[in-house]
C-alpha positions, 0 to 999 in steps of 0.5 A: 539312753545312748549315752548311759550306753556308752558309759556301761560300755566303758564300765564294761572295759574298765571291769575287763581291764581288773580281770585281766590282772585277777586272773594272774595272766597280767599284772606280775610283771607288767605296767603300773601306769594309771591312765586318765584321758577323757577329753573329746568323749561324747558323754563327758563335761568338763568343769574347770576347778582350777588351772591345774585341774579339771573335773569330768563328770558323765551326764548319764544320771541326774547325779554328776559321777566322775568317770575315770578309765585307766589301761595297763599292759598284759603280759601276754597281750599289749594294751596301750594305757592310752586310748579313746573313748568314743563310742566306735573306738570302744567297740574297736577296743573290745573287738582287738582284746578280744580271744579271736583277734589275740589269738590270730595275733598269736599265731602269726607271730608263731608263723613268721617265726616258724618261717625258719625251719622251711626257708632256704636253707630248708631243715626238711631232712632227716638227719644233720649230718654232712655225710648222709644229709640228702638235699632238703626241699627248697620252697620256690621263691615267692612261697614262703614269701607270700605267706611271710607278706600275710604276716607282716600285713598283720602286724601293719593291721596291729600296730594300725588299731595300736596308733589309733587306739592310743593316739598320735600324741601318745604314740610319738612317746612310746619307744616300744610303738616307734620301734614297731612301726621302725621294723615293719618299714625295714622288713616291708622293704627288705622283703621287696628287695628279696623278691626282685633279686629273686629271693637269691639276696646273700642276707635277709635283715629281716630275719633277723628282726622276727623274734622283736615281734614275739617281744613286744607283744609281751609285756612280761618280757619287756619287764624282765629285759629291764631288769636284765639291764638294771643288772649288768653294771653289777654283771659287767663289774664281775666280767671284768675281774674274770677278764682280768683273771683270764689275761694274768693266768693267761699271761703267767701261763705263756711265761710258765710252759715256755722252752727252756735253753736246758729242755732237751725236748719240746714242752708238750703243754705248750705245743697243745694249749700255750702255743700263742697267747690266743690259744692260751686264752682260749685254753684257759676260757675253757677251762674256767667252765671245766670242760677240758678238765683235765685234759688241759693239765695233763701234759704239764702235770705229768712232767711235774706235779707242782704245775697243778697248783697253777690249774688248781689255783685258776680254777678255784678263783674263776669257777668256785669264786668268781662265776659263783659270786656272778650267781650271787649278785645276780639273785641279790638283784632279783631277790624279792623280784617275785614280791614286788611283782606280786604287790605291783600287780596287787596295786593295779588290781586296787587301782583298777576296781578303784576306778572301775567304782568311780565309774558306776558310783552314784549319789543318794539323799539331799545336801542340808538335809541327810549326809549324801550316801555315796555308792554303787547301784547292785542293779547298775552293777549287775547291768554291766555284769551281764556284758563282762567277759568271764569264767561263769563260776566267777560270774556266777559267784560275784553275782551272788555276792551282789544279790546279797546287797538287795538295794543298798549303795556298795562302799569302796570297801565292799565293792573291792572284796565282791573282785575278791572272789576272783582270787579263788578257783572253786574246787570241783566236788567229785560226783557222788558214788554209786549207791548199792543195796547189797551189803556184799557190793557195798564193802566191795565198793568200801574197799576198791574206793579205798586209797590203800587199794591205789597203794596196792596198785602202785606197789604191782606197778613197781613190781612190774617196773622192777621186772622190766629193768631185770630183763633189760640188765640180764639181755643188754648184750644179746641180739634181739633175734636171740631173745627169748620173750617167753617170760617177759610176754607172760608177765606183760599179760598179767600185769595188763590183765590186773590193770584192766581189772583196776581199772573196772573195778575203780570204776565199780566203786566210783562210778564212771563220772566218779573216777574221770573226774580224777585227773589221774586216773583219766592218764592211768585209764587212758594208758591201760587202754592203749596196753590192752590194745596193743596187747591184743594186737600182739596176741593176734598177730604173734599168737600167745607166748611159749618158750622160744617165742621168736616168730617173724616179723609181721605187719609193720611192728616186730614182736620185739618192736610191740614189746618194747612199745608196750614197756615204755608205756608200762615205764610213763604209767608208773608216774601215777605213784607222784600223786599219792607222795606227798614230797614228790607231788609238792615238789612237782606241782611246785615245779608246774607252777614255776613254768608260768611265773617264768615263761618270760624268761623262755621267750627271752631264751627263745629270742636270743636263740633265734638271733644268734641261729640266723647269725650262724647261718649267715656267718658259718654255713656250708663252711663244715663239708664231709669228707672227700669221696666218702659218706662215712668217716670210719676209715679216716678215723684212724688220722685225726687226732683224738678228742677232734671234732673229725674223731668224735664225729661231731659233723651234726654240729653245724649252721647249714639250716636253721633246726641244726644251728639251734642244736649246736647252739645249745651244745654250745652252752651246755658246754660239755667238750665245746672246745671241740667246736670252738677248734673246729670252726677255727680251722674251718673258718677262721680265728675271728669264729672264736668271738662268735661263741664266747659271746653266746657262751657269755649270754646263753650260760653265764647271764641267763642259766644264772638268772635262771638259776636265781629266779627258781631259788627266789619262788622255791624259797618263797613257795616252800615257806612253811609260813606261806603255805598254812591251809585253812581250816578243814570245813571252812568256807576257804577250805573249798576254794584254791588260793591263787598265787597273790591270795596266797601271800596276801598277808605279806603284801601291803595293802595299797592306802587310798590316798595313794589310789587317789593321789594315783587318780588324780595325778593326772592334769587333767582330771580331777575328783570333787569328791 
C-alpha cells in the first residue's frame, strides 16, 4: 500500500508538472528537456533488456507498469529536470513548488533588490535636485544588512533544496546552479567585509550581483537572453558598418569645417561641434539619433547651404538606412519566435500527459487468449485527481469527462484530450435578471438593461468631458483665486446626479449581482461612488455654487483643489467608452495580452537598469554639486550658455542615489537632448564619462527598444490575423468556452508524432519502454 502511495504520489507531481505548462504561465519560452531518472527509487525494479537500455517497471500492481517522470522549467518558478524520487524527496518536492514556498522566494528577491532605494546613498528625499534635496535618512549600519543577510540566507535555503532535488551529478552540470551557488559565496563574503569596515567600504560587489537573483529564477528570461546572443553577431555585423559610417563622416567632417588660410574669421562649426576628432564623434553619435538636429548644422549651413548635404547625407545613411536595417534583422531572428515558442510549449504538453499516462497505464485480458487492452483506470485517474492542485472549474470539468468513461481503459488519445479542457476558461454566465410583474417596470427594465441606454451614457460623459476642456481652454491664463466655478460646480452636480441616477437605474435592470458582474460597471460604480462623496464633501464644506463662487479655503483641500479632484476622475471615467468600441477595445485587450508573452523582456530591461544604476552611482556620484552659495540657479542663468546642462536646469539629472540614477538613466535612452548630459558629465568628471552612456545608449535604445519593437510586430501580426481569430459558431459548445493563446493557433501548429514523444522517452540510457 505504501508503495502504491508513493507511486499515486509521483502521478500526482507528473500531472502538476502538465499544468504547469496548460496554464500558460510555463512552457512558451522555457525548457523542452524530458528527464527520466528513476534508479534508487523504493518502488521501482530494474530489468536489464539489453546493455544500452534498461526497463523500470513499478510493483504497485500485479501488472508491470513503466513509470516514467519527467521535470521542466517554469517561467516564472525554476524546476530542475532532474530530481529524486523517494518518498521524502517528493514531499520536498510538492512542499518548495508550492504558492507559499514560491511566493516567499518571490518577495525575497523583490526585498534585496528594493534594498536600493533605502541604502547609503538613501533615495528618501522629496526631490532629486542638487539645489533643494535636504539630507536623506541614512539607515544605521547593521539595519539594512541584516535584513539583506535574511535574504541571501534564503537563497543559501533555495539553492540548498535545488542541490538536493536534482543531485550532485546534475548539479555539477548545471552553469545556471554553479553560477548560483558562485554569487551567494562572493555576496556572503562582501557582506562580511562590509560589516567590519562598518559598512564605510568604498564599493559593495554585491550590489551589483542582486538582479542575477531576479534572472535565474526565470526561466523565460534565460530563453530570451539566449536569443538575445543568437542575435548579436548579426547585431554586431551592423554596429560595425554604423562604426565604420561614424568614423568616415567623422574624419570627412574635421577635414571639411577646418580653417582656411583666406577665412578671415573663425569657423563656428567647428569651434562647437569639430573642435577635435572626440568631440565630432561625438557630435556626429548624437546626431545619428536626431537629438541635436538641427542644431548640429546650423552653424555650417548658415554660412553655406551646400554643407546640408553633408548632414543630410549622414542622416540618411545612419538613422533611415542603417539603424532601420538593425530593426530588421533583429525581427527577422525573432520572426516566428512567437511560434516556436507556442509548438515547444505544445510539445512539452504532449510529452507530459505522455508520461503522466505511462505512469497510471495498466494492463487488461490474458496473453494467447484476448489481445491485452492497454489503458488508464477512470478510478486510478480520479484517485490522483483528488490530490492535484488546480482551478476547481478545471478540476470539476475534467472529472466529468472522466466520469463519462465508467470503467472502461483511456487510450493515449483520450486520456491527451481529457488535458484539453485545460486549454478553455469557462465564461462566467451573468445572473439572471430581476424578474417583475408590472408591464410598466418590465419595459422600464427593457429599456435601461439595453445597450443603446450605455451608448446614451457615453455620449452625457463626452459632453461632460467636452465641457471640462472648454473651461481649462477659456481659464488657462487666470489665477486660480480669480476663477469663477459658478457654471463649472453647476454642470459638475448635474453630471454626478445623472451618474448616480445610471447607475441606480442599471442596477434596477439588472439586479445588483447582475451588474457587478460586468467588470465595467464595478470601475464605472466605483468611480461615481467617489464623485457623489467628494461632491458631498464639497457641498458641505463650500456650500452650493452661485455666481462668484470663490470661499476660502477650508479643511485640507481648496475649492479649486476639490474641483479639479473631481474632473480627473470625471477624465479616468470616460475610458468606459473602450468596451463598447469595438477597434478600440481589440486594440486594447490586444495590448493587455502582450504584457504576459513579454514580461520577460521587462525583467531583461529591469536587470540592465539596475547594473548600470549601481555602476553610475559607483562612478558619478556626488561629482554634480549645486551652485556655490545659492539654492536657486535664476541669477546665474544669464552666464551659462544656452541649451547647457546649467541653463536647461537639468541638476535632477544625477547618480546621487539609486531612484534619481534610474530617471536619468531612462533620459538617457530616450534620447531627447542627452547630448546635454553626455557634455555635462564630461565637464564634470571627465572624457572617459562619455563610454558610460554610449554603451547604455547601445544596450538600452538601440538593442533592446529594437528587440522590443520586433516582438510587438511578431504577436500583433500573429494576434490580428483574420485567419487566427475565426469565433466559433454562436451556440456552440466552444462558443462558451475562452480560447487560450496556444487553442487559439492550434490549427497552425504541428501536432507532435508519437514516435517522436516515444523516442523522447526513451532517449534516455537508462530507461526503456516494453511496450
Amino acid at each position: 500500500m505504501a508503495r502504491q502511495d508513493l507511486c499515486i504520489d509521483q502521478a500526482v507531481v507528473f500531472i502538476e508538472d502538465a499544468i504547469q505548462v496548460f496554464s500558460g504561465t510555463g512552457g512558451i519560452l522555457g525548457n523542452d528537456t524530458v528527464v527520466l531518472e528513476m534508479r534508487g527509487h523504493p518502488c521501482m525494479e530494474e530489468k536489464r533488456a539489453s546493455q544500452r537500455h534498461s526497463c523500470v517497471f513499478c510493483k504497485h500492481s500485479s501488472f508491470w507498469t513503466p513509470c516514467l517522470t519527467f521535470g521542466k522549467c517554469l517561467v516564472c518558478w525554476y524546476r530542475s529536470i532532474f530530481h529524486r524520487m523517494d518518498a521524502r524527496s517528493m514531499c520536498l518536492y510538492r512542499w518548495y513548488y508550492s504558492n507559499l514556498c514560491q511566493r516567499t522566494l518571490s518577495f525575497t528577491i523583490f526585498l534585496i533588490l528594493f534594498l536600493a532605494f533605502i541604502e547609503t546613498p538613501s533615495s528618501l528625499t522629496r526631490t532629486a535636485d542638487v539645489r533643494y534635496r535636504s539630507l536623506p535618512w541614512e539607515p544605521p549600519c547593521g539595519l539594512m544588512e541584516g535584513v539583506e543577510l535574511l535574504c541571501l540566507l534564503v537563497f543559501v535555503a533555495d539553492v540548498s533544496v535545488k542541490g538536493y532535488l536534482v543531485g550532485w551529478s546534475q548539479f555539477q552540470r548545471n552553469l545556471w546552479l554553479l553560477a548560483y551557488l558562485t554569487v551567494l559565496v562572493v555576496s556572503l563574503v562582501d557582506w562580511t567585509v562590509s560589516l567590519s569596515l562598518l559598512c564605510q567600504e568604498p564599493l559593495r560587489m554585491r550590489r551589483l550581483l542582486r538582479p542575477f537573483f531576479l534572472l535565474q529564477n526565470s526561466s523565460m528570461m534565460k530563453k530570451t537572453l539566449k536569443c538575445i546572443r543568437s542575435s548579436l553577431p548579426d547585431m554586431a555585423s551592423v554596429g560595425l558598418l554604423l562604426a565604420i559610417h561614424l568614423c568616415l563622416f567623422t574624419t570627412f567632417g574635421m577635414l571639411l569645417f577646418t580653417v582656411g588660410e583666406k577665412d578671415m574669421e573663425p569657423n563656428r562649426e567647428r569651434l562647437a561641434y569639430f573642435r577635435s576628432l572626440p568631440e565630432a564623434l561625438t557630435s556626429l553619435l548624437v546626431l545619428l539619433t536626431t537629438a541635436n538636429n538641427p542644431d548640429v548644422m546650423i552653424p555650417a549651413y548658415s554660412k553655406n547651404r551646400a554643407y546640408a548635404i553633408f548632414f543630410v547625407v549622414f542622416t540618411m545613411i545612419g538613422s533611415l538606412f542603417l539603424m532601420n536595417l538593425l530593426t530588421a534583422i533583429i525581427y527577422n531572428q525573432f520572426r516566428g519566435y512567437l511560434m516556436k515558442s507556442l509548438q515547444t510549449s505544445l510539445f512539452r504538453r504532449r510529452l507530459g500527459t505522455r508520461a503522466a499516462y505511462e505512469v497510471l497505464s495498466s494492463r487488461l485480458g490474458q496473453a494467447g487468449a484476448t489481445p491485452e487492452a492497454v489503458g488508464v483506470k477512470p478510478q486510478n485517474f480520479l484517485q490522483v485527481l483528488q490530490k492535484v492542485q488546480m482551478t476547481n472549474s478545471h478540476k470539476q470539468a475534467i472529472m466529468e469527462k472522466v466520469h463519462s468513461y465508467n470503467d472502461t481503459l483511456l487510450s493515449a488519445d483520450e486520456f491527451q484530450k481529457v488535458f484539453d479542457e485545460l486549454d478553455k476558461s469557462v465564461i462566467k454566465e451573468h445572473p439572471l435578471k430581476p424578474q417583475y410583474q408590472s408591464p410598466f417596470l418590465q419595459t422600464a427594465q427593457f429599456l435601461f438593461s439595453h445597450y443603446y441606454f450605455d451608448y446614451l451614457g457615453n455620449i452625457i460623459a463626452l459632453g461632460n468631458l467636452v465641457s471640462i476642456c472648454v473651461f481649462l481652454v477659456q481659464d488657462a491664463d487666470v489665477l486660480p483665486r480669480n476663477r469663477d466655478d459658478f457654471v463649472l460646480g453647476i454642470l459638475d452636480c448635474i453630471f454626478i446626479l445623472y451618474y448616480v441616477l445610471e447607475l441606480l437605474l442599471k442596477v434596477f435592470a439588472l439586479g445588483p449581482w447582475g451588474y457587478l458582474s460586468y467588470p465595467s460597471n464595478v470601475c464605472d460604480g466605483l468611480l461615481t461612488s467617489i464623485l457623489l462623496v467628494l461632491e458631498i464633501s464639497t457641498l458641505a464644506v463650500y456650500g452650493f455654487p452661485h455666481p462668484r463662487w470663490k470661499p476660502e479655503t477650508l479643511g485640507l483641500l481648496s475649492l479649486w483643489d476639490m474641483t479639479r479632484l473631481v474632473n480627473m476622475l470625471i477624465v479616468f471615467r470616460f475610458l468606459r467608452i473602450i468596451p463598447n468600441m469595438k477597434p478600440m477595445a481589440m486594440v486594447v485587450s490586444t495590448v493587455l495580452g502582450l504584457v504576459q508573452n513579454l514580461r520577460a523582456f521587462g525583467g531583461i530591461l529591469v536587470v540592465v537598469y539596475y547594473v548600470f544604476a549601481i555602476v553610475g552611482i559607483s562612478l558619478f556620484r556626488g561629482t554634480i554639486v549645486a551652485p556655490f552659495g545659492n539654492s536657486s540657479l535664476a541669477p546665474a542663468n544669464g552666464s551659462a550658455s544656452c541649451g547647457s546642462f546649467e541653463q536647461l536646469e537639468y541638476w535632477a539629472n544625477n547618480f546621487d542615489d539609486f531612484a534619481a540614477a534610474l530617471v536619468t538613466l531612462w533620459n538617457v535612452m530616450v534620447v531627447n537632448n542627452w547630448q546635454v548630459i553626455l557634455d555635462a558629465y564630461e565637464r564634470y568628471v571627465g572624457p572617459w564619462s562619455k563610454i558610460y552612456f554610449v554603451l547604455w545608449w547601445l544596450v538600452s535604445s538601440v538593442i533592446w527598444v529594437n528587440l522590443f519593437l520586433a516582438l510587438l510586430l511578431e504577436n500583433f501580426l500573429h494576434r490580428w490575423d483574420p485567419q487566427n481569430h475565426e469565433q466559433p459558431p454562436a451556440g456552440s459548445v466552444e462558443a462558451a468556452y475562452q480560447m487560450s493563446e496556444e487553442l487559439m493557433f492550434r490549427d497552425i501548429l504541428e501536432e507532435p508524432r508519437e514516435e517522436e514523444l516515444t523516442e523522447k522517452l526513451c532517449r534516455h540510457p537508462h530507461l526503456w519502454l516494453c511496450r
